[in-house]
C-alpha positions in Angstrom: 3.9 21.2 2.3 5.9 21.7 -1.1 4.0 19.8 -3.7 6.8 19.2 -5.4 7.7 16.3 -3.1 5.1 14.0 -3.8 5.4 14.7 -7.7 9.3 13.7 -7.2 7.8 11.1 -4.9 5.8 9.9 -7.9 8.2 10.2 -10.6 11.4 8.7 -8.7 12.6 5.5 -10.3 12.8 4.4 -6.7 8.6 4.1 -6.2 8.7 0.1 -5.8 6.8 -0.6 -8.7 9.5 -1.9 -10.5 9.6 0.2 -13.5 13.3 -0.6 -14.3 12.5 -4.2 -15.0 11.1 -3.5 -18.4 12.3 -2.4 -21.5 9.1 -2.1 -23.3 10.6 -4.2 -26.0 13.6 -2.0 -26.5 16.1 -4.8 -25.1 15.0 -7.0 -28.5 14.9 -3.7 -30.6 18.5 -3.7 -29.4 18.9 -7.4 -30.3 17.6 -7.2 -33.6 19.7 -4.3 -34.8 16.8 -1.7 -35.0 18.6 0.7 -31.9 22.5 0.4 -32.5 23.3 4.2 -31.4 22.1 7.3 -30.0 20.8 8.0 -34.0 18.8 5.3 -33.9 18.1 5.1 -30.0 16.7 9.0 -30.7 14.6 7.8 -33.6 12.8 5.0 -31.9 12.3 7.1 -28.2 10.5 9.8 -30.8 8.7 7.5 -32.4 7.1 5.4 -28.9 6.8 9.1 -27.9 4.7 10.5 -30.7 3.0 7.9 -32.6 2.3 5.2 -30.1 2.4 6.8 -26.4 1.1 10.6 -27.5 -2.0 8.9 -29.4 -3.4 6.3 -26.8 -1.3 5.5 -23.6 -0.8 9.3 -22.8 -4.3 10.5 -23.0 -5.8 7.6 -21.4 -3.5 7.7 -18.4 -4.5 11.2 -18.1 -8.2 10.4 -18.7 -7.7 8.1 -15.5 -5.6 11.3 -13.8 -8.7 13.1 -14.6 -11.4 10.5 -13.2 -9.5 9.8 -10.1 -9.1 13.9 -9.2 -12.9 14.3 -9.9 -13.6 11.0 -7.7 -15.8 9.3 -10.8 -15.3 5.8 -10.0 -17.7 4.9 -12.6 -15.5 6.5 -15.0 -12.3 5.7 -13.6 -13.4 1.8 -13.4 -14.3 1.6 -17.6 -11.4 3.2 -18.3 -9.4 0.5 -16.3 -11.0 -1.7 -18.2 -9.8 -0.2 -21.5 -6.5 -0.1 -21.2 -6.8 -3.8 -19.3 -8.1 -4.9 -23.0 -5.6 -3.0 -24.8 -2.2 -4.7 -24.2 -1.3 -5.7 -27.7 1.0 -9.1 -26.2 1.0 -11.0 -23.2 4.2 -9.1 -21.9 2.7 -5.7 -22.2 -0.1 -7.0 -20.0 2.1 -8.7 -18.0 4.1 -5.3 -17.8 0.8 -3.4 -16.5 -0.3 -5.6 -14.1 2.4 -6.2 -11.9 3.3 -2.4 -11.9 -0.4 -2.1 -10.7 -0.7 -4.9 -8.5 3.0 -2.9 -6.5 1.5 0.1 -6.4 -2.0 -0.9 -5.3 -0.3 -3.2 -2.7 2.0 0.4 -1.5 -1.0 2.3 -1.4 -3.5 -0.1 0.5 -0.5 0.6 3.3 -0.3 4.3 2.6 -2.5 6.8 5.0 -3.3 9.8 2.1 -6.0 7.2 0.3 -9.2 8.1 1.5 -12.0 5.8 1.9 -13.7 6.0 -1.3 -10.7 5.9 -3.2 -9.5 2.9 -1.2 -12.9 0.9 -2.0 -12.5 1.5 -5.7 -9.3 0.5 -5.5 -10.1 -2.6 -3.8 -13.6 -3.6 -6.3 -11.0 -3.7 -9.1 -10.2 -6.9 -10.5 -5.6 -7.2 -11.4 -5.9 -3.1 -11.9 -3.1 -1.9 -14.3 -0.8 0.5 -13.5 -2.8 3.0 -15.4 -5.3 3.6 -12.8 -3.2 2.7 -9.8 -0.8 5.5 -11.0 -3.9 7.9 -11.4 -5.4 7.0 -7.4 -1.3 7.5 -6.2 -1.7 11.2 -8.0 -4.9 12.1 -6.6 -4.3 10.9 -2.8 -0.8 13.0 -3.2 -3.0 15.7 -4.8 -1.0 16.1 -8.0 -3.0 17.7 -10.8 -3.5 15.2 -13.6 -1.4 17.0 -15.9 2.1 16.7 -13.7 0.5 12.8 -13.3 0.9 12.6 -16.8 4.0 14.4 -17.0 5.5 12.1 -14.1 4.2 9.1 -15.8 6.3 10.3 -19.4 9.1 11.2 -17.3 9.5 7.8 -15.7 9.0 6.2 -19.3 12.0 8.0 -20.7 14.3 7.5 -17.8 13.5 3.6 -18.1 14.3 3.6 -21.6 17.4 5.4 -21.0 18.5 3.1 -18.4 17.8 0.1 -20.8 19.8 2.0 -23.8 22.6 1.9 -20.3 23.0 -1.8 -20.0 22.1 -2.7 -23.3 24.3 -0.4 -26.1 27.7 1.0 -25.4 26.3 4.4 -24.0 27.0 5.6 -21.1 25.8 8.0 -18.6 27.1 11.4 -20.3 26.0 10.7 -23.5 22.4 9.8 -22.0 21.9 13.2 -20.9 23.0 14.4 -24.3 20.3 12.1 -25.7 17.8 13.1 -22.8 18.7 16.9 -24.2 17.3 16.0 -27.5 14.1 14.1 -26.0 12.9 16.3 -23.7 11.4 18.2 -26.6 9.9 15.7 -28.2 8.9 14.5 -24.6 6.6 18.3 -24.1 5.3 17.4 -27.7 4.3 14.3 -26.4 2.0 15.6 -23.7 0.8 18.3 -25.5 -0.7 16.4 -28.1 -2.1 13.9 -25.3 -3.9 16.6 -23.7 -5.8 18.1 -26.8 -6.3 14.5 -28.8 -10.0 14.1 -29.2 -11.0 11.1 -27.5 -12.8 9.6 -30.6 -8.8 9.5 -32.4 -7.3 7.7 -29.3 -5.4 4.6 -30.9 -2.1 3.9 -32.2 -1.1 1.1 -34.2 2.7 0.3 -33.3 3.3 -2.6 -34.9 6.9 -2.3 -34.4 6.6 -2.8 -30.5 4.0 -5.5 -30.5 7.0 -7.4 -32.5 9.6 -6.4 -30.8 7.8 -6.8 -27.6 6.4 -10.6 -29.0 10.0 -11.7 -30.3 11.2 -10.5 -26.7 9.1 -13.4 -24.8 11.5 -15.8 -26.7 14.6 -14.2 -26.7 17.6 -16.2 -25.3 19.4 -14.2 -23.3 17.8 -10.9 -21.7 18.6 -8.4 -18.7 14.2 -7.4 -18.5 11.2 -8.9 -18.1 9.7 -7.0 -21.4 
């Protein structure tokens, strides 16, 4: 079989996990003034990318990848619990455990989970999406790194789509702005893959109050 089928499989914004319901606190970004344009849309996509997702989300999804591939249940089951304690605001956890609670419930139905994966799947307690996402790439047998590369893939397009509904842009000038990101984008998983895991953290104060100002705001199109 190709294997690029089950990485599209992975990465297609149709997986029901219901990706495109969240804007990650870009919606009130939008709101607030902070993303008017494709300037400033360009400026706060870099800056998720590299100073928020690159140091801490990124490396500890592929940490997970990793886990899951090597069948270290141990492993894979602290991790889930570290990214379970660091959503910075309710949405974000909110966010993580619904994707994971969709995915788990597809792949409980799904034949390609083996037995031991399916039992650590089911001893976890609300599992995020973060370790759903890395059982999905193991039982499709993608390598960790196209996991992570699906997962950043799927991150972008969901902003883009928000940006879509949200800012007079349409689907033209999206690719142009995808064009410019997908550098930043390689960047991103680069320096995820060679971060030590003593630096993982980020401190992206911006989206925990966009993301907390979003929970109140009055009239929105996501659910974060």
């Amino acid at each position: 079989m190709n294997p690029a089928w089950q990485l599209l499989r992975l990465a297609s914004p149709q997986l029901p996990i219901g990706g495109y319901s969240y804007s990650q606190g870009l919606e009130m970004a939008v709101e607030q003034g902070l993303v008017a344009n494709a300037d400033s849309a360009q400026r706060w996509i870099s800056d998720q990318l590299l100073l928020n997702l690159a140091r801490f989300e990124a490396p500890l999804l592929l940490a997970h990848c990793q886990a899951a591939a090597l069948e270290d249940w141990v492993q894979l089951r602290s991790l889930a619990a570290q990214q379970r304690a660091s959503r910075e605001t309710r949405e974000l956890q909110q966010e993580s455990r619904q994707m994971g609670y969709s995915l788990q419930q597809l792949l409980q139905g799904l034949p390609e989970l083996d037995n031991d994966a399916r039992s650590c799947l089911t001893s976890l307690n609300e599992p995020g999406l973060a370790v759903t996402w890395a059982l999905a790439a193991s039982a499709w047998q993608i390598s960790p790194q196209d996991a992570l590369a699906a997962w950043l893939w799927g991150w972008l397009e969901n902003q883009l789509a928000v940006l879509m509904k949200t800012l007079p842009l349409g689907q033209q000038a999206a690719q142009r702005l995808t064009s410019h990101l997908l550098p930043v984008l390689q960047s991103a998983q680069q320096q995820a893959s060679t971060i030590d895991p003593q630096h993982w953290g980020s401190a992206a104060f911006g989206l925990a109050l966009t993301s907390m100002a979003h929970e109140r705001q009055y009239s929105r199109l996501f659910r974060s």
